[in-house]
PAZAPA-4460 file (N, C-alpha, C; in steps of 0.05 Angstrom, whole numbers, plus 32768, in hexadecimal, padded with zeros to 4 digits):
% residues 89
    n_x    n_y    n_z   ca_x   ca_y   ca_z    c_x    c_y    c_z   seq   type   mol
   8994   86BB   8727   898E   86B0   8741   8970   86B2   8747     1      X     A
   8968   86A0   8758   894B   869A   875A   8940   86B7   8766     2      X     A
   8951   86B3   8781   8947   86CB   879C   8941   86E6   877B     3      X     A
   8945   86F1   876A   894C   8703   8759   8931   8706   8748     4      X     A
   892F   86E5   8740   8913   86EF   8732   88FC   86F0   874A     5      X     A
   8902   86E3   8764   88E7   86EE   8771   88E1   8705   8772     6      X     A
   88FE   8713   8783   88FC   872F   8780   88EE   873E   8772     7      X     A
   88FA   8736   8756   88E6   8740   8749   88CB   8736   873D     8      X     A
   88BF   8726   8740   88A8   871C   873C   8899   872B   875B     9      X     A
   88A7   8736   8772   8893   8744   8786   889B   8766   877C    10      X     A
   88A8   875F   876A   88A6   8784   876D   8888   8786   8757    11      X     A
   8890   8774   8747   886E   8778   8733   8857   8775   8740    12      X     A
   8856   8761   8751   8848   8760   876A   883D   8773   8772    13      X     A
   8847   8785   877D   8846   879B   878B   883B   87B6   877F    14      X     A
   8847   87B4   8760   8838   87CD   8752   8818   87BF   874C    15      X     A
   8817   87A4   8746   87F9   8796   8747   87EA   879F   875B    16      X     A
   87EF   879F   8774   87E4   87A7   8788   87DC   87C5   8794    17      X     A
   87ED   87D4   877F   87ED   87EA   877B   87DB   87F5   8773    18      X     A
   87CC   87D8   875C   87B8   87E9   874C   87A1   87DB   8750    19      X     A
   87A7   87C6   8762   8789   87C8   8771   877F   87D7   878A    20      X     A
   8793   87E6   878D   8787   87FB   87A3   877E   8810   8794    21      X     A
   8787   8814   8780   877B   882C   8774   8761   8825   8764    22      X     A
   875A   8805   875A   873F   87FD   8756   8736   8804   8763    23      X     A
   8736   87FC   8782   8723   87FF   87A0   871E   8821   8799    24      X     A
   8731   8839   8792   8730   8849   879B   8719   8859   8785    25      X     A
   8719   8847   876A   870E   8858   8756   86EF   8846   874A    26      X     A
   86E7   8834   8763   86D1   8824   8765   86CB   8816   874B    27      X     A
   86E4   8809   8745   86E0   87F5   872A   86CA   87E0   872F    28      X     A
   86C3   87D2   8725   86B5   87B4   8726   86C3   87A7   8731    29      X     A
   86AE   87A0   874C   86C1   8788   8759   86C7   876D   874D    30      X     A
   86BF   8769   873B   86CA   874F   872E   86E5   874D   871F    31      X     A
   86DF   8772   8719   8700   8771   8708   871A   8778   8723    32      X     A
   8712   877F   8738   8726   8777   8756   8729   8763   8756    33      X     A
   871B   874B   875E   871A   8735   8767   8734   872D   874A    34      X     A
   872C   8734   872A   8737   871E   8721   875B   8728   8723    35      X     A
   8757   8743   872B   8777   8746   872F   877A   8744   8746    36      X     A
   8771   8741   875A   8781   872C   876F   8785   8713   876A    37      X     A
   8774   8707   8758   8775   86EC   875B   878E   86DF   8755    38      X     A
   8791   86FA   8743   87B4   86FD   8726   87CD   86FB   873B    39      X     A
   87C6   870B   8752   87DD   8714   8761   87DD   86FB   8775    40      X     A
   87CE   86EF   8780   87C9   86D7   8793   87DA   86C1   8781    41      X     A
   87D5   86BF   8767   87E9   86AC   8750   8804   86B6   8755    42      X     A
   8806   86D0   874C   8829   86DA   8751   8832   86CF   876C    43      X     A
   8829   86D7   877C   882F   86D1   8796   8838   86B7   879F    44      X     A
   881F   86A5   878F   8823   8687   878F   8844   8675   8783    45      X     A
   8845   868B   8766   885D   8686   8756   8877   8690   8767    46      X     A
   8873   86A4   8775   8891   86A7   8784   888E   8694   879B    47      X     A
   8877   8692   87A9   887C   8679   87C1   888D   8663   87B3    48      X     A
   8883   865E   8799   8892   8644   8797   88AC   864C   8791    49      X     A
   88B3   865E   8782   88CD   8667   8778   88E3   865C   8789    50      X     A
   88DF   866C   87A5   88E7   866E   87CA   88E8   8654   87D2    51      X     A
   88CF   8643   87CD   88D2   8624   87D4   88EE   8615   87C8    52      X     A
   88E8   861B   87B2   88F5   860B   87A2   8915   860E   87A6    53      X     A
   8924   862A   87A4   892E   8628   87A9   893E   8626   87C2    54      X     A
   8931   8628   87E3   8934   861D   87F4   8937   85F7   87F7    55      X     A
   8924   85F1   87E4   8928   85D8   87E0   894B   85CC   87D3    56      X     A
   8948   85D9   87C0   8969   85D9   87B4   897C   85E1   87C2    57      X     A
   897A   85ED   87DC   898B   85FF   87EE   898E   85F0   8807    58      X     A
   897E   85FD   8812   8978   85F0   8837   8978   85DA   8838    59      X     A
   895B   85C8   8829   8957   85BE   8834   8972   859F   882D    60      X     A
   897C   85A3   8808   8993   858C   8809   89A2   8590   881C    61      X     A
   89B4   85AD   8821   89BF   85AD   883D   89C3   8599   8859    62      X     A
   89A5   85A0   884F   89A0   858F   8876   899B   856D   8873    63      X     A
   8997   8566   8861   898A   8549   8857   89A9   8541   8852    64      X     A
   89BF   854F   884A   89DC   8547   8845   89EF   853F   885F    65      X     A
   89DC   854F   886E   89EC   8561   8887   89F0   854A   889B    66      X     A
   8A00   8547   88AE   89F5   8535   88C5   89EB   8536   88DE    67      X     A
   89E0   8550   88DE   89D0   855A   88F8   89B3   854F   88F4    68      X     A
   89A8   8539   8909   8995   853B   88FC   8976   8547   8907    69      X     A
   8978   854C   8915   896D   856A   891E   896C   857A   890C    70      X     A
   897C   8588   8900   8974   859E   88E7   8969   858F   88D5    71      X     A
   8968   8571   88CA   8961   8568   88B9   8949   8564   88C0    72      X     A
   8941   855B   88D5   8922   8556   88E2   891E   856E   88E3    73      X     A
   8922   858E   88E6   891A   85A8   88ED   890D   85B5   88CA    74      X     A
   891E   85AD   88B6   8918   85B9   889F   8907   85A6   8890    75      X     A
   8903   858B   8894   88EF   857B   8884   88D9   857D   8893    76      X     A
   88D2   858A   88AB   88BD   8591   88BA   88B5   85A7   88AE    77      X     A
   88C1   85BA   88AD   88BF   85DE   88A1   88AB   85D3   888A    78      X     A
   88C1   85C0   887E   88B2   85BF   885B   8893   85B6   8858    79      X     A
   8890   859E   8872   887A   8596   8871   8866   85A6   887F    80      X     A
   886E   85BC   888D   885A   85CB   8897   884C   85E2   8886    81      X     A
   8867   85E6   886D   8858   85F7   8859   884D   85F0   8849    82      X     A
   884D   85D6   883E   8839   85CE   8829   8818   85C2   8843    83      X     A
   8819   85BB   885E   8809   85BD   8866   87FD   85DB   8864    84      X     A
   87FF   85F0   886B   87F7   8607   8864   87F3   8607   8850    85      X     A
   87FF   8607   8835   87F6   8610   8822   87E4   8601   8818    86      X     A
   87DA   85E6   8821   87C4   85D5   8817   87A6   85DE   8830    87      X     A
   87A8   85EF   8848   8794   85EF   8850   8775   8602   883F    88      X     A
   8765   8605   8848   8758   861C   8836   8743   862D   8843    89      X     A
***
């Protein structure tokens, strides 16, 4: 199941982040922070889509099947408001 590997793709996440607090704490080179956030900002990126995607396979056929069309106008809005976000900078 999808929801399963995000899970776990944030639990790695999380020990990453782990060990950039303990860079901060042991005054590594900030370049070698930056490049492991940059690592974790990618993970992060890879489960957004994970979540997309399969909401896309989920919700959103749901509602595009559905005949309310209110939910169908409510979740092709959602969608387009997150790839607006995720294209701002």
């Amino acid at each position: 199941m999808k929801h399963e590997d995000a899970f776990k793709r944030l639990k790695n996440i999380e020990g990453h982040i782990g060990g950039i607090i303990r860079m901060m704490d042991n005054d590594v080179y900030c370049i070698d922070i930056i490049r492991q956030i940059q690592a974790v900002q990618a993970a992060l990126n890879r489960v957004s889509s994970i979540i997309l995607e399969q909401h896309l396979d989920t919700c959103l056929t749901t509602a595009v099947r559905g005949e309310d069309v209110d939910e169908r106008e409510r979740v092709l809005k959602e969608i387009a408001e997150v790839f607006e976000t995720a294209t701002r900078t």
